[in-house]
N, C-alpha and C positions, 0 to 999 in steps of 0.2 A: 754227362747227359743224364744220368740215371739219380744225380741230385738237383739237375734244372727239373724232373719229370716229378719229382718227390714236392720240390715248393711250388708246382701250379696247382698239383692234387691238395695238397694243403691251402693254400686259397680257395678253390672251387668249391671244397670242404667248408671253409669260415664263409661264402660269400652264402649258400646255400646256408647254414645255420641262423646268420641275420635273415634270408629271407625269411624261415620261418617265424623268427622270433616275434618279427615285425608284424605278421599276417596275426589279424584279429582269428579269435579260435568262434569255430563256425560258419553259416554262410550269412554271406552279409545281406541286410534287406535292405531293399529299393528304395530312396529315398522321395517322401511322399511329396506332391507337388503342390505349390503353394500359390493361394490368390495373387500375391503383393496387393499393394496398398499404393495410389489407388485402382481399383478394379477398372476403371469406363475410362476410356482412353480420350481429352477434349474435357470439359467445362461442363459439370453436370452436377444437379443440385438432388434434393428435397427426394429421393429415392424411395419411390415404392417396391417394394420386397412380395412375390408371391410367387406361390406353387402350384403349378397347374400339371396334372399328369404327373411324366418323369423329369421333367423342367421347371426350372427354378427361372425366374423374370424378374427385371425390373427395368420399372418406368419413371423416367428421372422429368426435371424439369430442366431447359436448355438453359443454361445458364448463360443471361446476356443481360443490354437496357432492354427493358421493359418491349419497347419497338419492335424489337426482334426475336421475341419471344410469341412467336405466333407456330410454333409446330412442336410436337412429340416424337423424341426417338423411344425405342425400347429394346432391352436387350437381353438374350437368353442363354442358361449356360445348363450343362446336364452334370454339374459338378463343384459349381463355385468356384472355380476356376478358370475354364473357359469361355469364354461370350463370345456373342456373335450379336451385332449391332442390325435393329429393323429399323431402318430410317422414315418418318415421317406415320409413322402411325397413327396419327392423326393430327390433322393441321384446321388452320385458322379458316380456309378453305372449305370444310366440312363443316362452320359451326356458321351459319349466318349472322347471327348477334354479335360473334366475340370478333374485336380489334386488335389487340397484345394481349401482355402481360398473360400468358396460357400458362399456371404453376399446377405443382403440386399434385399428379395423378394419385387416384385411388381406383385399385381395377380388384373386381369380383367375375366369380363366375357364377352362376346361377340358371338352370336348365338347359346347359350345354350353350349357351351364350355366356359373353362374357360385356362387362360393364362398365366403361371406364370416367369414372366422377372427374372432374377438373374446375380448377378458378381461372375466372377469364376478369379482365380488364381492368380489376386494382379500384373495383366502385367506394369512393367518399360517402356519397348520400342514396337516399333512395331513387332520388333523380335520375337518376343513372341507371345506364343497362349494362347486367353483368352480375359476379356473383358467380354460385357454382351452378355448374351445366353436368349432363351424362352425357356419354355417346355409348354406342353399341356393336358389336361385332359377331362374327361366329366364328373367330379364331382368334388367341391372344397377341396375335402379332398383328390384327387388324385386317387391309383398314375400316377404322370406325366412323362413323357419322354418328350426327348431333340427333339424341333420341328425343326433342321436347319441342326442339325447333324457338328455344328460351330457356332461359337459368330455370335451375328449379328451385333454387332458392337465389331471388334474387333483392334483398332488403334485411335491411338490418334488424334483429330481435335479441332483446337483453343488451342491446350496446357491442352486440359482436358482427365482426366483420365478414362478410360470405364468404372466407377461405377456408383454406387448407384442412379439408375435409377426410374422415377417414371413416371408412365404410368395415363392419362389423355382424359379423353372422352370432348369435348365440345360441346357445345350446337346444332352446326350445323353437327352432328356424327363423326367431325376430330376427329383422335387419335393422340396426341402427346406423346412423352419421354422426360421428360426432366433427366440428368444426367450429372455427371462429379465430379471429384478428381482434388485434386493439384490445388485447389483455382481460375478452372474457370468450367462455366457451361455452357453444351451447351442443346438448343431446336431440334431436330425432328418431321420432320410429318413421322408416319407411314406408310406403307401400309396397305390396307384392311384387311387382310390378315397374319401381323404380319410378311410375311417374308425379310423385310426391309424397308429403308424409302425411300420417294418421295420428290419431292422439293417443298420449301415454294410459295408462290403467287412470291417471286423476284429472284426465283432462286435457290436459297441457297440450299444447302444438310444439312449442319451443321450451324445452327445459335447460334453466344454465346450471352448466357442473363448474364453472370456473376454479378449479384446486386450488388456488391463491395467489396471493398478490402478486407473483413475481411472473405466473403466467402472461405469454404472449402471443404464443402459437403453435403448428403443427402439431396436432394432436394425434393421437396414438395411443388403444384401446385392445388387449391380447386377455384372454383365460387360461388361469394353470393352476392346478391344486385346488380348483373350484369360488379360486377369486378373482375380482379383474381389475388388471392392473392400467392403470390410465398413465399415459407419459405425453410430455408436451417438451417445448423448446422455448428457455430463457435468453433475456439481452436480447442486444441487436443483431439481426441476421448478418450485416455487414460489419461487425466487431467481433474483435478476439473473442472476448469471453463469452460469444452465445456457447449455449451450453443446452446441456437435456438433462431432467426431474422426473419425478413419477410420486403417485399415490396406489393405494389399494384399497378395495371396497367389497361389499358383500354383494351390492346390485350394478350393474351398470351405468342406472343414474345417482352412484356417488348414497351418502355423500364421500367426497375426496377430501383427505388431508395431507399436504405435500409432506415425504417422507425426504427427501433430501436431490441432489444431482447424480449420475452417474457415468454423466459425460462430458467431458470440456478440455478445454483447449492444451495442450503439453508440447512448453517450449522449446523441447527437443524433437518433435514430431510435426505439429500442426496444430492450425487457430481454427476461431470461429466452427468448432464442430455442436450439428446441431441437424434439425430437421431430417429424423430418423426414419426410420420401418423396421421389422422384426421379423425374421425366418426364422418357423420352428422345422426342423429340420423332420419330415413324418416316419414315422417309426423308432424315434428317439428320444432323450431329453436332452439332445443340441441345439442351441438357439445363439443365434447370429444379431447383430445389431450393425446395418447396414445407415448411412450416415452419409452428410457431404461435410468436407472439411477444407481451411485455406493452405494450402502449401505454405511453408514456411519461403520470407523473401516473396511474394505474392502483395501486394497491396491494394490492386483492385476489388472490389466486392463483388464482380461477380467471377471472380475466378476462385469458383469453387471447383471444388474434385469430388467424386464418391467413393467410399471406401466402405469396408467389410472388417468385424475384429468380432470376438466371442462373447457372448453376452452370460454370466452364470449366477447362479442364486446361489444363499447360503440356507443352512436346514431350517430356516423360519422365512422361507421363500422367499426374501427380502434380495434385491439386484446387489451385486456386488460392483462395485465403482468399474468402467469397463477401461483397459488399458489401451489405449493409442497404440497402432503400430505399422510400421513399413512392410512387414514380413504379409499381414493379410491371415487369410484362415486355410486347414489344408483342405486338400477335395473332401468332396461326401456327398456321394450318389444319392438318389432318393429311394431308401430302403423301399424293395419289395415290387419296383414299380422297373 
């Protein structure tokens, strides 16, 4: 007995020394929770990225044919992690003009209203009704009606197509739009006001920054370091290799010379990534590059996904190629708020 009693004390001895050994020294911390990739659960494209309050938004385009492309969800998260889907935030219903084809949201806030730019109906010629439109709200989750009761730009200048418009506060309270289809881009200054534009310091109504040849859409305009950087989406929206570019400039209106891509497709992750927006994260220098992409084995073109991955500069504040991934970004509150 007194040698059965001897080898259990002797194991219980060895089984307790492996736990320790085992046990990480310290306490261990929480492991941080992550977006995944993609974030919007369903078919969603052309993502608008913005911050309002303590809440991080974005407003996608429903990804479908054209037809049935007649309403806006939106969705909110207090963390880049979790969302919570507002359905219908503004529909076809609220815009009397528009028919289909409803892309590409661009939402501002401005006097405690909020603003929501959009392309309606896919117009070929001037003939045609359609073009980009606003609506308006007094809360970012809507819902919005049609502020013009007609496009506000509805006709073609410089050869550019009235899409995928992207709305721009700067430093000195100008608001610009930059947009345009069919491989050119044109700048506007706004009105106060939102119910159309006013001329540049030369004149101009319609100024084109098109950054070059390979441009062909979704444009996208951010300031850092005191310069501003313009980014658009190459190739075909419905092909692998659309991709996203960028230039940098001293003024707004350019001029732009394309600096290279720093997003496209990875054949171990996802195609066609392209039609972006940009969260700079406030009280930090984190910045997210928010995106729709095709699921791999996907072959339809409109089964796009949205997804989320980090976006970062090198010390000559040049984009660094941005890496595709399943994993997504971790939380991060909106400092301060």
């Amino acid at each position: 007995m007194a040698k059965m009693k001897a080898v259990v004390a002797a194991m219980m001895a060895a089984a307790v020394s492996l736990g320790a050994a085992a046990a990480p020294a310290g306490p261990q911390r929480p492991a941080v929770p992550m977006s995944g990739n993609p974030i919007l659960p369903g078919w969603y494209a052309d993502p608008e990225a913005a911050v309002f309050g303590s809440t991080y938004w974005i407003y996608p385009t429903t990804s479908a044919p054209y037809a049935e492309q007649t309403h806006f969800d939106a969705f909110s998260s207090p963390d880049l992690v979790h969302w919570t889907r507002h359905p219908d935030v503004l529909t076809k219903a609220s815009i009397p003009w528009a028919k289909e084809a409803l892309w590409a949201p661009a939402v501002v806030e401005k006097g405690g209203r909020y603003y929501f730019f959009f392309s309606a109906n896919d117009i070929k010629t001037d003939e045609e009704t359609g073009g980009i439109g606003v609506a308006v709200a007094d809360r970012p989750e809507g819902p919005y009606r049609d502020l013009l009761g007609k496009p506000l730009i509805g006709t073609f200048h410089n050869g550019a197509q009235p899409i995928d418009q992207f709305v721009f506060e700067d430093d000195d309270g100008a608001w610009y739009m930059i947009y345009g289809g069919w491989k050119h881009a044109n700048i506007v200054r706004l009105k106060d006001d939102f119910t159309g534009v006013q001329p540049h310091e030369d004149g101009t109504l319609y100024k084109e920054i098109t950054p070059a040849p390979e441009y062909v859409e979704g444009s996208l305009m951010f300031k850092r370091g005191g310069r501003y950087y313009y980014m658009w989406s190459e190739g075909g929206w419905g092909e692998p290799e659309y991709s996203v570019a960028y230039a940098i400039a001293d003024t707004p209106t350019g001029p732009f010379k394309r600096i290279g891509k720093i997003l496209q497709q990875d054949p171990s992750i996802a195609t066609s990534a392209g039609h972006h927006s940009v969260i700079h994260a406030p009280g930090s220098d984190n910045w997210y590059i928010v995106y729709h992409r095709r699921p791999l084995g996907e072959t339809s073109r409109h089964h796009r996904a949205t997804a989320i991955d980090r976006m970062q500069f090198d010390e000559n504040g040049l984009i660094l190629p941005v890496k595709m991934t399943l994993e997504g970004v971790p939380a991060e509150r909106v400092q301060g708020r």
